[in-house]
FIKOLZA-1660 file (N, C-alpha, C; in steps of 0.1 Angstrom, whole numbers, plus 5000, padded with zeros to 4 digits):
% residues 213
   i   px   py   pz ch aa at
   1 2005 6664 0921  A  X  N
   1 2014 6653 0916  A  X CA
   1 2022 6658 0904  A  X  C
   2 2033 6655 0903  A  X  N
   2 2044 6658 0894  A  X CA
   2 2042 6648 0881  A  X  C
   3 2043 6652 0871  A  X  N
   3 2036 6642 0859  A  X CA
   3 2052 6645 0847  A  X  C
   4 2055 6634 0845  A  X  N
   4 2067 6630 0831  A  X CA
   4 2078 6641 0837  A  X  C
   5 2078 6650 0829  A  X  N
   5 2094 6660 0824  A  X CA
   5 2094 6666 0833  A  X  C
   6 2084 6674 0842  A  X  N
   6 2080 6682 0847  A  X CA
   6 2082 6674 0865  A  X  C
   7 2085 6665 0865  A  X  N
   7 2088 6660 0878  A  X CA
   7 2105 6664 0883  A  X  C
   8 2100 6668 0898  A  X  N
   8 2115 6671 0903  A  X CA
   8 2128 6662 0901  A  X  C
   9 2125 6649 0902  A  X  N
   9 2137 6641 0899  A  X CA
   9 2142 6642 0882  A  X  C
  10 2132 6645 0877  A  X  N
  10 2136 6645 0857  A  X CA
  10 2144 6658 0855  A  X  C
  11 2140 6669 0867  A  X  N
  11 2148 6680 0864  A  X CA
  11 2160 6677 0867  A  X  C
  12 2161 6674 0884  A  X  N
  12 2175 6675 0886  A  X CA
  12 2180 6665 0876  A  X  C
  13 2177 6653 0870  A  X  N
  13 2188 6645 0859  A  X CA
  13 2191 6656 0846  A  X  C
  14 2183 6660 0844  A  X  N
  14 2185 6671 0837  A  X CA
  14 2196 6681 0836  A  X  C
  15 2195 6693 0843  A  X  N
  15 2201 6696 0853  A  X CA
  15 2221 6692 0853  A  X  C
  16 2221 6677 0864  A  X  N
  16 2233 6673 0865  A  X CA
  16 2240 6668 0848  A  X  C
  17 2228 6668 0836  A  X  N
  17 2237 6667 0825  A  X CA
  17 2246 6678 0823  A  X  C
  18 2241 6689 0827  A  X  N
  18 2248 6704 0825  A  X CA
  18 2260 6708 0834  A  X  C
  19 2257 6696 0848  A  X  N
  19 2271 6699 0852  A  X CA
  19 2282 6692 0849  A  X  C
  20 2281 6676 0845  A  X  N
  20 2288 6672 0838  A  X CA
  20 2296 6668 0824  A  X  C
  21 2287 6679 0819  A  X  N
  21 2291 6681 0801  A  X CA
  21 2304 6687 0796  A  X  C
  22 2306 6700 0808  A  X  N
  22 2323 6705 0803  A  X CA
  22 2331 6694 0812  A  X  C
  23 2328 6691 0822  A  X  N
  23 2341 6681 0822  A  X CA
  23 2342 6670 0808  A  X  C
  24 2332 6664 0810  A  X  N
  24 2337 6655 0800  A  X CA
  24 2339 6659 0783  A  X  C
  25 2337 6669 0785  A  X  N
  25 2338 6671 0770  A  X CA
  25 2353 6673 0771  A  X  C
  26 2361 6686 0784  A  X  N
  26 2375 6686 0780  A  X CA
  26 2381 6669 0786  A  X  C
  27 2378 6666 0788  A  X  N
  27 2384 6656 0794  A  X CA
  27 2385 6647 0780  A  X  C
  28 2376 6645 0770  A  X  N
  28 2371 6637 0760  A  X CA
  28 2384 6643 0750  A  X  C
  29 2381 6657 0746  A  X  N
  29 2392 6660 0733  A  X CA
  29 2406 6660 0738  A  X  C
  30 2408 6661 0754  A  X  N
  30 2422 6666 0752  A  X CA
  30 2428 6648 0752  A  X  C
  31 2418 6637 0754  A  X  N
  31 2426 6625 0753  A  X CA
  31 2429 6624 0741  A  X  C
  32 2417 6628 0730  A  X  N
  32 2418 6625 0716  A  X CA
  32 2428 6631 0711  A  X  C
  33 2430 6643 0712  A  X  N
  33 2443 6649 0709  A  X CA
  33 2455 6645 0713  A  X  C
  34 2458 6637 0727  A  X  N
  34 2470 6631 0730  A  X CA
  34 2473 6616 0718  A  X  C
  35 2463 6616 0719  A  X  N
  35 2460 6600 0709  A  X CA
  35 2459 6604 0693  A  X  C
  36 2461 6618 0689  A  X  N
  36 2463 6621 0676  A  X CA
  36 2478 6623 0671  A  X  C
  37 2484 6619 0664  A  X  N
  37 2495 6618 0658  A  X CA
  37 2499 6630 0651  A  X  C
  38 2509 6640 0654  A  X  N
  38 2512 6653 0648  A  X CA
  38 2500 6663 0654  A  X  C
  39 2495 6659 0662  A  X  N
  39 2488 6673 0668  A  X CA
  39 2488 6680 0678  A  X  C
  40 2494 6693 0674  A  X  N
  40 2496 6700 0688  A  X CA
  40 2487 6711 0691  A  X  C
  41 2487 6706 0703  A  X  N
  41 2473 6713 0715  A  X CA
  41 2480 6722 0711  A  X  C
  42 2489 6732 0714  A  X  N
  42 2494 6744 0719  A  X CA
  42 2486 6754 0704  A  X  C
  43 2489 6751 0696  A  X  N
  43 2487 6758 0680  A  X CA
  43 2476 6756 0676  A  X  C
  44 2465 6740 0676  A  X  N
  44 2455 6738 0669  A  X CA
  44 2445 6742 0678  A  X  C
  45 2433 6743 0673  A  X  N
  45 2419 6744 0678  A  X CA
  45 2415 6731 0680  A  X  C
  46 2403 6725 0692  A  X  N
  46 2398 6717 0691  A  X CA
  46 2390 6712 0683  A  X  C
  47 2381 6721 0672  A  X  N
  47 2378 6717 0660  A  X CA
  47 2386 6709 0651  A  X  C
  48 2399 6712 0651  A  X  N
  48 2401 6701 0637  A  X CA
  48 2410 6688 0645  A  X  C
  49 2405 6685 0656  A  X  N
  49 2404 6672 0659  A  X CA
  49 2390 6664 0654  A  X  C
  50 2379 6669 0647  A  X  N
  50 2368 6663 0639  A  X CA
  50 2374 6663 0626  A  X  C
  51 2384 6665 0619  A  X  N
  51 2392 6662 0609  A  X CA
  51 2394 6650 0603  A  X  C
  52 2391 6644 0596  A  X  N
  52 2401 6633 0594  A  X CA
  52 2394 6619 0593  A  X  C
  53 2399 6607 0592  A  X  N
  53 2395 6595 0594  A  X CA
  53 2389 6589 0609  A  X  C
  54 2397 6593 0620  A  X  N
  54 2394 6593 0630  A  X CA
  54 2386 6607 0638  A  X  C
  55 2380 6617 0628  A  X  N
  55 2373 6625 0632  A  X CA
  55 2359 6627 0641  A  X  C
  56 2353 6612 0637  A  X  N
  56 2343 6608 0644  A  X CA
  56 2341 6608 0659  A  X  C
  57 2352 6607 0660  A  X  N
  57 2353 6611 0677  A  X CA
  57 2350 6625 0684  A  X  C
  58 2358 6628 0678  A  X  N
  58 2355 6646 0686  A  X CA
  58 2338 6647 0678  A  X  C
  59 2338 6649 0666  A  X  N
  59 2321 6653 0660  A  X CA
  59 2311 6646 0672  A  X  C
  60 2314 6635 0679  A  X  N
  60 2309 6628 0688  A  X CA
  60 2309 6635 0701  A  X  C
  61 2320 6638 0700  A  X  N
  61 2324 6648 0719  A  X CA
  61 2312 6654 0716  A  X  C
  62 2312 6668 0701  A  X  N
  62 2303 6679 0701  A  X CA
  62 2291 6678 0702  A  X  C
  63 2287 6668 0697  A  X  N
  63 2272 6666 0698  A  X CA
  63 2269 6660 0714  A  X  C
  64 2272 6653 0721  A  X  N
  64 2275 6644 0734  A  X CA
  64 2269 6656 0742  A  X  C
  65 2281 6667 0744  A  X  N
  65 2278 6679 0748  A  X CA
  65 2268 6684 0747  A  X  C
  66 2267 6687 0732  A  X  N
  66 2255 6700 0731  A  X CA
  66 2238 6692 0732  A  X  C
  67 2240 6677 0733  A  X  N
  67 2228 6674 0744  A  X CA
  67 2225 6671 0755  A  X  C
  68 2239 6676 0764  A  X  N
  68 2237 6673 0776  A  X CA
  68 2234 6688 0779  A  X  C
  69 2239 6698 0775  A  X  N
  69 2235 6711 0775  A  X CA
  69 2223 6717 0774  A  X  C
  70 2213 6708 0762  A  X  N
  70 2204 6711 0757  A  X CA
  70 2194 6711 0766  A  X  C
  71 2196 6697 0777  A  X  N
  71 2192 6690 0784  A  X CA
  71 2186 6698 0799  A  X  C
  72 2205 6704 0798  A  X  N
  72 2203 6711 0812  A  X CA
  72 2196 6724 0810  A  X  C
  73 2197 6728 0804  A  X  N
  73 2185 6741 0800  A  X CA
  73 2173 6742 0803  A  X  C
  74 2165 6728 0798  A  X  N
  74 2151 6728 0802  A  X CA
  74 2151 6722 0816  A  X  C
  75 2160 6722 0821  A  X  N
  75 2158 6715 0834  A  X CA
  75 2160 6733 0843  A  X  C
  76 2172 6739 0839  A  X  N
  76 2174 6752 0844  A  X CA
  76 2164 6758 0845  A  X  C
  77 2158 6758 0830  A  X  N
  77 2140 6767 0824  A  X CA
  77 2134 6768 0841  A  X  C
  78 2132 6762 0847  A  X  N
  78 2123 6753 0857  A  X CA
  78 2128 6754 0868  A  X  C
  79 2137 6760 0874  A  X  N
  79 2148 6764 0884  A  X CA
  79 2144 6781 0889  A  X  C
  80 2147 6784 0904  A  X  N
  80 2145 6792 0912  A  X CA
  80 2153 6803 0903  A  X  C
  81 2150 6814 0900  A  X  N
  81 2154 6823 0894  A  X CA
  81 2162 6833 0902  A  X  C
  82 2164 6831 0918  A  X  N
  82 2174 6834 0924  A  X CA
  82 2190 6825 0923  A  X  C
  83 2186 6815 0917  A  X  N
  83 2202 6807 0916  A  X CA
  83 2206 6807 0902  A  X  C
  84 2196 6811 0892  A  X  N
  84 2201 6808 0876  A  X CA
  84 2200 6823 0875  A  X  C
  85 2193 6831 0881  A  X  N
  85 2192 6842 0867  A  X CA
  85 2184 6842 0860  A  X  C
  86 2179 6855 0848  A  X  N
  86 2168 6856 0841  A  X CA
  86 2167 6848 0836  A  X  C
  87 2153 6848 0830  A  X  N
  87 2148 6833 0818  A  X CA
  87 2158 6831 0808  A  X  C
  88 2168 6843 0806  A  X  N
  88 2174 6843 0792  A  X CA
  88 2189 6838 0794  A  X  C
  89 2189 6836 0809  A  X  N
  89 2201 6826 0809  A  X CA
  89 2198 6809 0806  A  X  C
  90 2190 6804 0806  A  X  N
  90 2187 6789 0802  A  X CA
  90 2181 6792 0787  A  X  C
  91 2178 6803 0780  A  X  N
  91 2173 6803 0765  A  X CA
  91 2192 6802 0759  A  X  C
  92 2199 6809 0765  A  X  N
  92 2212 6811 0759  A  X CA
  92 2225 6799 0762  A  X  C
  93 2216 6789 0771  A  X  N
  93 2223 6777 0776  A  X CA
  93 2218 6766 0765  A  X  C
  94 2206 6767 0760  A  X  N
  94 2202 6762 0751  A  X CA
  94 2206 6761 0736  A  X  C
  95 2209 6774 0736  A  X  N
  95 2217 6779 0720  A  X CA
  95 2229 6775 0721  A  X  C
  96 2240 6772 0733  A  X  N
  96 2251 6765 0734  A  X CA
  96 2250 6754 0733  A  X  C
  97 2237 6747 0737  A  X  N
  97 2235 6731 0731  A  X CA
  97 2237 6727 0716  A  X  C
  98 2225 6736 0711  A  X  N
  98 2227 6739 0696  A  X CA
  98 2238 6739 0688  A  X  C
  99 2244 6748 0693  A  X  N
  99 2259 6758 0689  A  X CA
  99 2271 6741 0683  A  X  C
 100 2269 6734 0699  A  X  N
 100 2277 6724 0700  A  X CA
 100 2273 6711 0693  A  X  C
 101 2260 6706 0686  A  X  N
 101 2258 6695 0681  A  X CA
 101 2260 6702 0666  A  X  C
 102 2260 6716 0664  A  X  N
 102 2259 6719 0652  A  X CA
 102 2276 6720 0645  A  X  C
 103 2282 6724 0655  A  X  N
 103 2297 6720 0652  A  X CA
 103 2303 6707 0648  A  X  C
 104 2296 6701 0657  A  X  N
 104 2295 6688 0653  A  X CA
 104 2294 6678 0638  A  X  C
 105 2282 6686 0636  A  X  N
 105 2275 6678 0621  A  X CA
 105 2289 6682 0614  A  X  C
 106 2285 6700 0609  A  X  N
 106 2297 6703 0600  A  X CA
 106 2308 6705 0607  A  X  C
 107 2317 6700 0600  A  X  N
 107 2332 6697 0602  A  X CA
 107 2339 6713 0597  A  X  C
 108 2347 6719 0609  A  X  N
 108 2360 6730 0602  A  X CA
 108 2364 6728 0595  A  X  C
 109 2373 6733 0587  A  X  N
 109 2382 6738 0579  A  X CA
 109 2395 6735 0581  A  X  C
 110 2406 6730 0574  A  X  N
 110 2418 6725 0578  A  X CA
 110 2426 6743 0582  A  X  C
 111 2435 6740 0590  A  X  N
 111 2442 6752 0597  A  X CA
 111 2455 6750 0596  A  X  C
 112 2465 6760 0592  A  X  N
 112 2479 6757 0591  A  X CA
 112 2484 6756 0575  A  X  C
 113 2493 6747 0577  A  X  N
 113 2500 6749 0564  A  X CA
 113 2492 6741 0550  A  X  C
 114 2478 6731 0555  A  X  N
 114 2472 6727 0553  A  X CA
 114 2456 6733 0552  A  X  C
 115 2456 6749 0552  A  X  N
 115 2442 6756 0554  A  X CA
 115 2443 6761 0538  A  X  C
 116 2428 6759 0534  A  X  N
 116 2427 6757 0519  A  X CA
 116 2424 6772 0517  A  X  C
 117 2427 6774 0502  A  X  N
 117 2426 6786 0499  A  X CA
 117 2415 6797 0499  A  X  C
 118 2403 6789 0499  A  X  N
 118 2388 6795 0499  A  X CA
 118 2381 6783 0514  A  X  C
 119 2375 6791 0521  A  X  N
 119 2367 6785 0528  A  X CA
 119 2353 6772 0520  A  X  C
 120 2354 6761 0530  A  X  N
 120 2343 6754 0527  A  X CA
 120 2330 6763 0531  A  X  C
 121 2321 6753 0525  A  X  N
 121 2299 6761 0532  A  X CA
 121 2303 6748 0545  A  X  C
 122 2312 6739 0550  A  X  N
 122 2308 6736 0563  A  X CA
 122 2319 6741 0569  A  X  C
 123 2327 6746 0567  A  X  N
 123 2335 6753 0576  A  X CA
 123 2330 6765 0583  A  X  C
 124 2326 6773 0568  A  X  N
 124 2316 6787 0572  A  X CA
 124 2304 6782 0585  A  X  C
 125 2297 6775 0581  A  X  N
 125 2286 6772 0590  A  X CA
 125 2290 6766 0606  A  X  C
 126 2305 6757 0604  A  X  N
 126 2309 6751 0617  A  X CA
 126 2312 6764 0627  A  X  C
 127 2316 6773 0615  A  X  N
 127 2324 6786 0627  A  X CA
 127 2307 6798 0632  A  X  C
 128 2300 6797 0624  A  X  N
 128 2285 6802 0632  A  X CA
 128 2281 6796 0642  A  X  C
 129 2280 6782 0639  A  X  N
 129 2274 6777 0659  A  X CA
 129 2283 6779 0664  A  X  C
 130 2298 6785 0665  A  X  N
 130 2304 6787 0677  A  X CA
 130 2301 6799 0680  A  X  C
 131 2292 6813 0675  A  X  N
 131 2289 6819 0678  A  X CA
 131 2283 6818 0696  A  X  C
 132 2270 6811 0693  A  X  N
 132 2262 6805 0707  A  X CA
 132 2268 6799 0719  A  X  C
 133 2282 6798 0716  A  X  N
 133 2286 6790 0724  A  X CA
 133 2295 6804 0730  A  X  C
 134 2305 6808 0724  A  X  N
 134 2317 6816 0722  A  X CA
 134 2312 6828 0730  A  X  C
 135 2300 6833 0725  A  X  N
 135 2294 6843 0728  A  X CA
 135 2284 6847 0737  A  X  C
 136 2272 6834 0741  A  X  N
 136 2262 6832 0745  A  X CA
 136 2267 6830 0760  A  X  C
 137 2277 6821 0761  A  X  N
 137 2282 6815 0774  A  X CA
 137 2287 6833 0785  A  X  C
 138 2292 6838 0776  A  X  N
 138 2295 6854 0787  A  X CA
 138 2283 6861 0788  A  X  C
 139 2274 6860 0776  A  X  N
 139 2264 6870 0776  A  X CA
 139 2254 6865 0790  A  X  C
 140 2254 6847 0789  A  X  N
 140 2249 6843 0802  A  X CA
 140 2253 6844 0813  A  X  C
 141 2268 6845 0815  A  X  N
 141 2270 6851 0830  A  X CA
 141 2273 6861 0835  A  X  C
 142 2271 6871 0825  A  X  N
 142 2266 6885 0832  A  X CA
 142 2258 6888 0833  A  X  C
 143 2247 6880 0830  A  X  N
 143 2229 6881 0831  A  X CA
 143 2226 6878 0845  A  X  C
 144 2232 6865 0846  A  X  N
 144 2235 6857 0858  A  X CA
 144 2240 6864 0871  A  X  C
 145 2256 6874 0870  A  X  N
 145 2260 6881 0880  A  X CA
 145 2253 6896 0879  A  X  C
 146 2243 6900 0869  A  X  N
 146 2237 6911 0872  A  X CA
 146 2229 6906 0881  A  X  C
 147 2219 6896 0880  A  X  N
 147 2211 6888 0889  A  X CA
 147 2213 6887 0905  A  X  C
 148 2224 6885 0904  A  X  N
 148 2230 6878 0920  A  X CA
 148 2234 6894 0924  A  X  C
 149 2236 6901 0915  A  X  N
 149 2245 6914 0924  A  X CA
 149 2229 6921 0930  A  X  C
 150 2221 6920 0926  A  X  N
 150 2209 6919 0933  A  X CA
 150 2196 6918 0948  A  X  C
 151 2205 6904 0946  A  X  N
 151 2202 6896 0957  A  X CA
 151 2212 6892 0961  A  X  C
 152 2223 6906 0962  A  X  N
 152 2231 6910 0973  A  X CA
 152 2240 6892 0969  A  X  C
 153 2244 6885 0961  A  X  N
 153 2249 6873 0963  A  X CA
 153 2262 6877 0955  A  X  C
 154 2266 6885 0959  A  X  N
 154 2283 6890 0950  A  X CA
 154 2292 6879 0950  A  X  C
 155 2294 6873 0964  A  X  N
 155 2306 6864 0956  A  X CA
 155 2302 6852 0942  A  X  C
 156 2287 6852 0942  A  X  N
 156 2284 6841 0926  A  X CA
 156 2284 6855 0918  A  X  C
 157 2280 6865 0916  A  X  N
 157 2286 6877 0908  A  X CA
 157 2296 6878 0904  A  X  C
 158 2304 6876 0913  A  X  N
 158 2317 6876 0908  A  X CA
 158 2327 6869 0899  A  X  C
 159 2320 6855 0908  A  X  N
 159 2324 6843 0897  A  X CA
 159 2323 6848 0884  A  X  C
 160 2308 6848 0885  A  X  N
 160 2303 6850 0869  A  X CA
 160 2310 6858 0859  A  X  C
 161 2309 6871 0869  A  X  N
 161 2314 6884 0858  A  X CA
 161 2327 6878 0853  A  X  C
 162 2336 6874 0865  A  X  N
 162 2350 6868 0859  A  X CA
 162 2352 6860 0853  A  X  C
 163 2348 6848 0851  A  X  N
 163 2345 6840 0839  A  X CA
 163 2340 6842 0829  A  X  C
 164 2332 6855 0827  A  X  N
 164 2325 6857 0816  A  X CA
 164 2342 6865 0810  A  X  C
 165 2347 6873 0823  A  X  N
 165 2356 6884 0812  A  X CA
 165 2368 6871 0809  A  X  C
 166 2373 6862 0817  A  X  N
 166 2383 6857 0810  A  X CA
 166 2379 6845 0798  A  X  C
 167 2370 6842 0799  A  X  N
 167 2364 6835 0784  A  X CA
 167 2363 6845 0769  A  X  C
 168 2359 6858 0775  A  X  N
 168 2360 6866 0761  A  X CA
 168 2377 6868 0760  A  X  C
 169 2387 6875 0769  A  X  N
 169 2394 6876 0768  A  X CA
 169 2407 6868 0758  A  X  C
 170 2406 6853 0767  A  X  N
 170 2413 6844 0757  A  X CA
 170 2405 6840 0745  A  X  C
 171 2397 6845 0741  A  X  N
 171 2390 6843 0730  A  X CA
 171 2397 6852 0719  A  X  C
 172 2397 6862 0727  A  X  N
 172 2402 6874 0717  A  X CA
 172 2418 6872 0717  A  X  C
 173 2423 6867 0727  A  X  N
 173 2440 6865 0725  A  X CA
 173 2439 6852 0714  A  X  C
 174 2427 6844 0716  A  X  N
 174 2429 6830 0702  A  X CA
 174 2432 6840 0690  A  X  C
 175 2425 6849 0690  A  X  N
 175 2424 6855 0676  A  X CA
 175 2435 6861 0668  A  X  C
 176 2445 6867 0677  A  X  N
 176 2454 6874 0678  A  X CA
 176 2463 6865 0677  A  X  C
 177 2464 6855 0685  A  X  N
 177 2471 6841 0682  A  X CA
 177 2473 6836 0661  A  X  C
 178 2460 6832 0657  A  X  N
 178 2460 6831 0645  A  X CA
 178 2460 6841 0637  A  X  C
 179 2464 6853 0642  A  X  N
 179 2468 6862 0628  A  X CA
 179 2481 6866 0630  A  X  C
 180 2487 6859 0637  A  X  N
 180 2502 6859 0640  A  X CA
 180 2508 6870 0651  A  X  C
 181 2500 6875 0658  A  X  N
 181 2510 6883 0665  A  X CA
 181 2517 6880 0671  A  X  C
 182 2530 6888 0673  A  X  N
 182 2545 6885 0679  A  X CA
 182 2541 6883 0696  A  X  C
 183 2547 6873 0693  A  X  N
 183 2542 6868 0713  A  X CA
 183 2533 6859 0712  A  X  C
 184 2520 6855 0705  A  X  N
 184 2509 6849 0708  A  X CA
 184 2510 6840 0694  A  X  C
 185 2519 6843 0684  A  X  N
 185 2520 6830 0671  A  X CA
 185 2519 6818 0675  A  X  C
 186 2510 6808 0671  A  X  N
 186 2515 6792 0674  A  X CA
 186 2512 6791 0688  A  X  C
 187 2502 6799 0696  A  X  N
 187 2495 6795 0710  A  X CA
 187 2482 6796 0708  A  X  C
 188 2473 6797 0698  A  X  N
 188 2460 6797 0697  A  X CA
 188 2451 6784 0701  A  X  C
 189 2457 6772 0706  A  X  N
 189 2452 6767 0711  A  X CA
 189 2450 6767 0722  A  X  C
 190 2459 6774 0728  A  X  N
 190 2461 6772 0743  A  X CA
 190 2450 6786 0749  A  X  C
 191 2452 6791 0740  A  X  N
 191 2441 6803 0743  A  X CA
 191 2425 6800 0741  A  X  C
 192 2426 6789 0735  A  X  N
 192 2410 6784 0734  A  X CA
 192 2407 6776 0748  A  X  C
 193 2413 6768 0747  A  X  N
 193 2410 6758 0757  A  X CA
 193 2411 6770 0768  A  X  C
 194 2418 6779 0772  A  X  N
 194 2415 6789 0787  A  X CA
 194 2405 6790 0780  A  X  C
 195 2393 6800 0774  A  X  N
 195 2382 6797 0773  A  X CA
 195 2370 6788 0773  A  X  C
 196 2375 6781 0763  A  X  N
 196 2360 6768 0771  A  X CA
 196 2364 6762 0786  A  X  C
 197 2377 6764 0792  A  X  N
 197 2378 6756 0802  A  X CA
 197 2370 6767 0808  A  X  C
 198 2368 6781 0811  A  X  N
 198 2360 6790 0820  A  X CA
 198 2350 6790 0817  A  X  C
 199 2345 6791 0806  A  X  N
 199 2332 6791 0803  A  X CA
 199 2326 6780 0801  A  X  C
 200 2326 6766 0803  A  X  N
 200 2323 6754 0802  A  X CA
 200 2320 6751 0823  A  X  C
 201 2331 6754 0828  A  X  N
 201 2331 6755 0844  A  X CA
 201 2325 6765 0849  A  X  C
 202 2318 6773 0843  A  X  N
 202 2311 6783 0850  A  X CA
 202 2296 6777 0844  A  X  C
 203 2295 6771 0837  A  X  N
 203 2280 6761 0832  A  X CA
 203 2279 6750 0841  A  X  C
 204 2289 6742 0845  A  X  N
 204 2290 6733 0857  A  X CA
 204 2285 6745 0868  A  X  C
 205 2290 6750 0875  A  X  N
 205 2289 6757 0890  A  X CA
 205 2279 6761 0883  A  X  C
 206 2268 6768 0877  A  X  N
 206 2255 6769 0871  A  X CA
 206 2248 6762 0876  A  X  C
 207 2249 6752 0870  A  X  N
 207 2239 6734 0873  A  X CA
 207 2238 6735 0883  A  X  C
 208 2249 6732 0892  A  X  N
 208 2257 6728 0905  A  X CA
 208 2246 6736 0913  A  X  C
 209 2243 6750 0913  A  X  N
 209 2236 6759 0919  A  X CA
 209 2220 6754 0920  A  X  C
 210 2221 6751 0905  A  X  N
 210 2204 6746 0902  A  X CA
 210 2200 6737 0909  A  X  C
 211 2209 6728 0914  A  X  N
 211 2205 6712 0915  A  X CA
 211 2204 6713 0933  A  X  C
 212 2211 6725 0936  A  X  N
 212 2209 6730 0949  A  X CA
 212 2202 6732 0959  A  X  C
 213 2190 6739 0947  A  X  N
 213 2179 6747 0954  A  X CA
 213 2168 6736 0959  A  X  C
% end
């Protein structure tokens, strides 16, 4: 007999939090952002929509998230290791839960013509849990499509690997974005959001797989 957390139906709720968390998270900030006055998607980051008087919303997306994530982890923990991947893909699904309520608490740094001369200690700290998130999210699905290339399952290999490379990719074009380079000035948002939108959709089709088996 199946007893509390550990029962199959608690997983899969579990579980489908992880498939549902990147949708609604981008679904959550890009409304906030249409509904923010002077702010443009294309140039800002989704962080400094936690800015402000009306900041409480997005700080709300982050955390929303990083416990639906947190969520899906221990439900993943607990999943056929032919559809997730090593143990260290739900330890690093976990740290993106983190990553995301901890963005949350501390608030960024203002950006633009409005970015202060010395960093804040919550800006500093807001841009470390994006570490887990930023970084953890690829390192998991190539753990994931090492896994599957395995057990011979290449086309979810593939997924993975490719999601993993176009999440780091526009990550790295964000970066290049905010230090001005010619071509990419004034698009570093747009370069973020291709990121979390792959790497957030490749933690859905994750779940999606878990809730499968």
């Amino acid at each position: 007999m199946s007893h509390g957390g550990r029962s199959p139906r608690t997983r899969s709720a579990q579980i489908l939090g992880g498939v549902l968390a990147g949708p609604l998270f981008v679904t959550a900030f890009t409304a906030i952002g249409a509904a923010r006055r002077g702010y443009d998607w294309r140039r800002y980051p989704v962080s400094s929509l936690a800015i402000g008087r009306q900041g409480w919303l997005q700080r709300t997306n982050f955390i929303l998230a990083g416990v639906l994530y947190s969520s899906a982890a221990a439900g993943l923990a607990r999943s056929d290791r032919r559809h997730v991947g090593p143990s260290a893909v739900p330890a690093l699904i976990a740290g993106v839960g983190i990553g995301l309520i901890g963005s949350g608490v501390f608030v960024t740094d203002y950006v633009g013509d409005a970015a202060p001369t010395r960093r804040t200690g919550a800006g500093l700290i807001h841009d470390l849990f994006g570490i887990p998130v930023f970084a953890g999210i690829p390192i998991a699905g190539v753990a994931s499509a090492a896994a599957a290339v395995r057990s011979r399952d290449y086309r979810w290999a593939c997924y993975s690997g490719g999601s993993s490379t176009v999440m780091v990719g526009s990550f790295v074009l964000m970066g290049a974005a905010i230090r001005g380079r010619p071509g990419l000035r004034g698009k570093s948002g747009v370069f973020q959001r291709i990121s979390i939108a792959s790497g957030f959709g490749w933690l859905s089709a994750l779940s999606l797989r878990g809730l499968s088996q």
